[in-house]
C-alpha positions as CSV (number, residue, x, y, z in Angstrom):
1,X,35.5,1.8,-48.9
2,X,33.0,0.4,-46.5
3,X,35.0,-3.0,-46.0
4,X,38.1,-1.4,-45.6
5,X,36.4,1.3,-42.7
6,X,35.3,-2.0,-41.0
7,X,38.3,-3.8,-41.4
8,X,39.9,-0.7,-39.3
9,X,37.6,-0.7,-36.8
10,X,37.8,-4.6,-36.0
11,X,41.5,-4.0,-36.1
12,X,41.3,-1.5,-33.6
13,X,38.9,-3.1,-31.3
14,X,40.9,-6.1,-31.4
15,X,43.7,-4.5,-30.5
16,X,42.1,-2.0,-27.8
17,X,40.6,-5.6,-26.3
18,X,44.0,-6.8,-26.2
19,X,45.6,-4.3,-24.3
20,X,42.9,-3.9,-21.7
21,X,43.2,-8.0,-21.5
22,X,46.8,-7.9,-21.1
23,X,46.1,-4.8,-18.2
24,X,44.0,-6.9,-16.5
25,X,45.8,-9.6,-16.2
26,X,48.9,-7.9,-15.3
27,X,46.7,-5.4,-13.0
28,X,45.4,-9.8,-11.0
29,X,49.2,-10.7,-11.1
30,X,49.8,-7.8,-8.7
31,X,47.4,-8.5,-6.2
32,X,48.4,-11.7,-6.4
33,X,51.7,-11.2,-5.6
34,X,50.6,-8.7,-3.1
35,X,48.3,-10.6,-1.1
36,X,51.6,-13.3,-1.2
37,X,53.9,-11.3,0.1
38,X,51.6,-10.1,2.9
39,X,51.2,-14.1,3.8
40,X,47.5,-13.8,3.6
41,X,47.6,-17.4,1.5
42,X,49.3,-18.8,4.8
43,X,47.2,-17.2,8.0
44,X,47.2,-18.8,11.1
45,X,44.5,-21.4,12.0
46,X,42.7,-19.9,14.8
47,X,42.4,-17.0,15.4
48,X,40.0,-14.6,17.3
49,X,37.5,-13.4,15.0
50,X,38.1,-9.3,14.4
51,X,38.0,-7.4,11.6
52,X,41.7,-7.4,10.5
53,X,41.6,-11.0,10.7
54,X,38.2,-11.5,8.3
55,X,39.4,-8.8,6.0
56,X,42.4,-10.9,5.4
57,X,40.7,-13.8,4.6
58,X,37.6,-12.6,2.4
59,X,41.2,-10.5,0.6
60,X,42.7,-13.9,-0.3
61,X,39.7,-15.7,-1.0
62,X,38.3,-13.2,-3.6
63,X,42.2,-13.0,-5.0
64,X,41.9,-16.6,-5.3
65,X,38.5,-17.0,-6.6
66,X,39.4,-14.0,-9.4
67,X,43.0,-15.9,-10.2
68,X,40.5,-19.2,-10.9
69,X,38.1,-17.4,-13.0
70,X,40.7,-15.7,-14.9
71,X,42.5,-18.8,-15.5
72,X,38.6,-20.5,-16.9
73,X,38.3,-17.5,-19.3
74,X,42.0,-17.2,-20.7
75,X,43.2,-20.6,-21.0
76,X,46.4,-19.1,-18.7
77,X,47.6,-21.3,-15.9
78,X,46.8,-20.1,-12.3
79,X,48.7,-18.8,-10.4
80,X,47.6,-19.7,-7.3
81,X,47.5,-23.3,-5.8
82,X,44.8,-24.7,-3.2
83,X,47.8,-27.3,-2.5
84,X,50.2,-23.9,-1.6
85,X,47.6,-21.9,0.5
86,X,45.0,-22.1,3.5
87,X,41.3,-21.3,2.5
88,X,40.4,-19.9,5.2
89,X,36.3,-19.3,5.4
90,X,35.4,-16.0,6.6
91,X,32.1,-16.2,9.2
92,X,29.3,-15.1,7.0
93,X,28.6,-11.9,8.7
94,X,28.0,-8.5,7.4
95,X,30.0,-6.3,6.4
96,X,28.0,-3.5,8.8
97,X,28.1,-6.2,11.9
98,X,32.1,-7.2,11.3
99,X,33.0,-2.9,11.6
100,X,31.1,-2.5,14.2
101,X,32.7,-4.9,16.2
102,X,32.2,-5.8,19.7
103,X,29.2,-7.0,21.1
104,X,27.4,-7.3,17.9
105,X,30.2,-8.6,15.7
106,X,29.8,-11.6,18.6
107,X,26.1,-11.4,18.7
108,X,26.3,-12.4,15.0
109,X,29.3,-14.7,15.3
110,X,27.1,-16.9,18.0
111,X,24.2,-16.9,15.6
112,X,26.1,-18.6,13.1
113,X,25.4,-22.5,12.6
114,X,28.2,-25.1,13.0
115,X,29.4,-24.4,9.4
116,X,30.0,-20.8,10.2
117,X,27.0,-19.8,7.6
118,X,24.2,-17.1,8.8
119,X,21.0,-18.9,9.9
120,X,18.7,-15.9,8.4
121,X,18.9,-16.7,4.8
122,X,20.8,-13.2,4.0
123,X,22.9,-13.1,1.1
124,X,25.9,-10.9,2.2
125,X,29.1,-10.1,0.2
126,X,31.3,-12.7,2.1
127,X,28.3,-15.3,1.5
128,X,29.4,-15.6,-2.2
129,X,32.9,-15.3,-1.8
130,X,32.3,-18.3,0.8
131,X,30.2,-20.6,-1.3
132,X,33.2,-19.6,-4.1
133,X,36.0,-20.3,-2.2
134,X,34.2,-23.7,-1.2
135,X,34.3,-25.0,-4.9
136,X,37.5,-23.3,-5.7
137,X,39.8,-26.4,-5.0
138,X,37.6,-28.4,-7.1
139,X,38.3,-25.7,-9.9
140,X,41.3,-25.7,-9.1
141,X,41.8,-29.3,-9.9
142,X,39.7,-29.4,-13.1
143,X,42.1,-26.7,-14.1
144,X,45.1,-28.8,-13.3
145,X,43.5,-31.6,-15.7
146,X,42.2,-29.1,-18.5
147,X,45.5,-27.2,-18.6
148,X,48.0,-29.3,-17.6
149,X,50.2,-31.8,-19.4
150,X,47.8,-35.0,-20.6
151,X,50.7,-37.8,-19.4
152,X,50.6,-36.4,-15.9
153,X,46.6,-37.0,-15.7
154,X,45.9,-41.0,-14.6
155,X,42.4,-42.5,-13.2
156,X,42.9,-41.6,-9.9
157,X,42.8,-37.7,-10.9
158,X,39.8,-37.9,-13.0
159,X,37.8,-39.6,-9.8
C-alpha cells in the first residue's frame, strides 16, 4: 500500500512539474514574441538616453538573457539569436536616478566611465542584466555547438 501511495504521488508531481514547465515555457515564448514584434531586438544605435529608451533595452536584454537560460536548463533551442538582434547595453544607472529623469538621470549618466558602467561600485538591477547580456553571445554560441547538428561544428567554431 505504501509503494503504491508513493508511486501516486511521484506520478503526480511529475506530471504537476510538467505542466508548470510546459507554462513557463509557453508563458517566455510570448514575451519573446512580444518584445519581437515591438522591434525592441532591432533599436536604433543612438539614441538620447531617457527612460523609454533604457526600458526597452534592459526589456530585451533580460528576454534574451531568460530565452539563454531557458535553453541551458531544457536542452530546447533558443529562440533568440545574437546574430538576429542588437544588444544594446543599458547605462548602469538606477532604477530611482533613470525615473527621475532630467538633471540627475544626466548627473549619473556623466558619472559613468567609458564602458557605460557606474564608477561607485553599486550593484543595481541593470548591472546584472549588463554583465549577462555581455556573456550572452558567448552562450549563445556554446548553445549553437551543444545543440546544434555535430557536421555543422568545424575548428574554427570551437576557437
Amino acid at each position: 500500500m505504501l509503494v503504491s501511495n508513493t508511486q501516486t504521488f511521484d506520478s503526480r508531481r511529475t506530471l504537476l512539474t510538467y505542466e508548470i514547465g510546459l507554462v513557463v515555457w509557453r508563458q517566455l515564448g510570448d514575451l519573446v514574441s512580444a518584445t519581437t514584434a515591438l522591434g525592441l531586438h532591432r533599436l536604433a544605435d543612438k539614441q538620447p538616453i531617457t527612460f523609454v529608451s533604457e526600458i526597452k533595452k534592459r526589456i530585451f536584454n533580460a528576454t534574451f538573457i531568460c530565452d539563454m537560460g531557458s535553453s541551458l536548463l531544457t536542452g530546447r533551442p533558443p529562440s533568440l539569436n545574437y546574430r538576429f538582434a542588437r544588444l544594446q547595453l543599458p547605462a548602469d544607472v538606477s532604477d530611482r536616478v533613470l525615473m527621475r529623469g532630467g538633471e540627475d538621470l544626466q548627473r549619473a549618466l556623466d558619472a559613468l566611465d567609458s564602458n557605460g558602467w557606474n564608477r561607485d561600485g553599486d550593484i543595481y538591477t541593470v548591472t546584472s542584466i549588463r554583465a549577462r547580456t555581455l556573456l550572452a553571445p558567448i552562450l549563445n554560441q556554446s548553445l549553437e555547438m551543444f545543440l546544434g547538428d555535430p557536421q555543422h561544428i568545424d575548428g574554427d567554431a570551437i576557437k
